[in-house]
C-alpha positions in Angstrom: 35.2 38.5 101.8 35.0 35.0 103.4 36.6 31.8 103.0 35.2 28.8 101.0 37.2 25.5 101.2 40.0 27.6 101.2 39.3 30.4 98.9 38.8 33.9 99.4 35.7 34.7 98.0 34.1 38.0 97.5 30.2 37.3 97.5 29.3 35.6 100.5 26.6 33.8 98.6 25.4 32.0 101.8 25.0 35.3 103.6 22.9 36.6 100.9 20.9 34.0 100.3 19.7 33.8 104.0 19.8 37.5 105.1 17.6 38.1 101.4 15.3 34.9 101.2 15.6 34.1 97.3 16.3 31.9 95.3 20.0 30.5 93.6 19.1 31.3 90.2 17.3 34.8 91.2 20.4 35.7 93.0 22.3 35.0 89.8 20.0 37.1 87.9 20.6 40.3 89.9 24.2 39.5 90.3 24.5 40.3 86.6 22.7 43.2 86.6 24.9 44.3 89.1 27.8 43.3 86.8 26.0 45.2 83.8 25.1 48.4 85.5 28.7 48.8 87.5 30.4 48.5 84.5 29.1 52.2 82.9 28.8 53.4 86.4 32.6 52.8 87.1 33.7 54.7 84.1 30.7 57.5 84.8 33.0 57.7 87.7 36.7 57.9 86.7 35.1 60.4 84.0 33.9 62.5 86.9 36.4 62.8 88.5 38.6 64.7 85.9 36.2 67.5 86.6 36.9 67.6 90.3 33.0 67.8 90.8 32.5 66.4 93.9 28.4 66.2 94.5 28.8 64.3 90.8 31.3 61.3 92.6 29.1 61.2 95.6 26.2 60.2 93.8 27.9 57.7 91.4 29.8 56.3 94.5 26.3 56.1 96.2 24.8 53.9 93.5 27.5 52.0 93.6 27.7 51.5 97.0 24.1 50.9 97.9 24.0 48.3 94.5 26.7 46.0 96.1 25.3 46.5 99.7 22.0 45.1 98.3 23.9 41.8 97.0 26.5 41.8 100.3 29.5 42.3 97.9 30.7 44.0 101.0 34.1 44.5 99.6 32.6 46.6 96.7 30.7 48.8 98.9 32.7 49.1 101.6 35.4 50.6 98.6 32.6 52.8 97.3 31.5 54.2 100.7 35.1 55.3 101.0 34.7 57.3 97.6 31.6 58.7 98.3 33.3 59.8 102.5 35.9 61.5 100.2 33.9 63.3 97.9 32.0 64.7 100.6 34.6 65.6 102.6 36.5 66.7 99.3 39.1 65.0 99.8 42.7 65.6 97.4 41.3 64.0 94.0 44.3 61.8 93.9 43.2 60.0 97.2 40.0 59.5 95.6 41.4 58.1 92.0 43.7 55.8 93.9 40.2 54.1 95.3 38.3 54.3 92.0 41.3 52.2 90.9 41.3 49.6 93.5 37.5 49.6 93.3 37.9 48.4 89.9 40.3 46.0 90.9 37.8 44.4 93.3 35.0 44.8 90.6 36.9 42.6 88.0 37.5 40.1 90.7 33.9 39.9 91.6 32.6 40.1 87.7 35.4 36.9 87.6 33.7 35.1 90.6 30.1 35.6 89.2 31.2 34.6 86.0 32.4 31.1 87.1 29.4 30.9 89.4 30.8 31.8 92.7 34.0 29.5 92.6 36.8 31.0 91.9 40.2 32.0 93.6 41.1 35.2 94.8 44.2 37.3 95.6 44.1 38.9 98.8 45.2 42.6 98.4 
């Protein structure tokens, strides 16, 4: 998260766009097929974890993880790197539900931000 003219903003587009080398519109064009291929992985995910299988969450967590570290939505990833720690560790499934859920708090707040093209206003959670 960083702050532009006094918003908390989730993609530090300014980041990416100098650490990545590419283009605005480019940038926007992977941004929603991030947004497109979170969505079914999130519910993959709260679907796997009524089965307790563990190796399943790491793996979806992974995707999810390395995805949004590829963009620097380093909110998103940092959230699913905690997931997939859990599920290695096997942690309680209720500790690891309780992130899924705030992951797809941050998610909707990000699909939000790249739907009104990076400007938008944030809670801070």
């Amino acid at each position: 998260m960083h702050l532009y003219g006094g918003m908390i903003m989730l993609i530090d587009r300014e980041k990416a766009f100098r650490e990545l080398d590419m283009p605005e519109e480019l940038f926007n064009e992977l941004l929603d097929m991030f947004i497109e291929q979170t969505e079914p992985a999130l519910k993959s995910l709260e679907n796997i974890t009524g089965t307790t299988d563990y190796e399943e969450i790491r793996k979806a967590a992974h995707l999810i993880q390395g995805s949004a570290g590829n963009l620097r939505i380093e909110a998103v990833q940092s959230i699913a790197k905690a997931i997939e720690i859990g599920a290695t560790q096997k942690l309680d499934i209720g500790v690891i539900k309780s992130n899924i859920g705030t992951l797809k708090s941050v998610f909707e707040q990000v699909k939000k931000e790249v739907a009104d093209g990076g400007i938008q206003e944030n809670s801070c959670r």
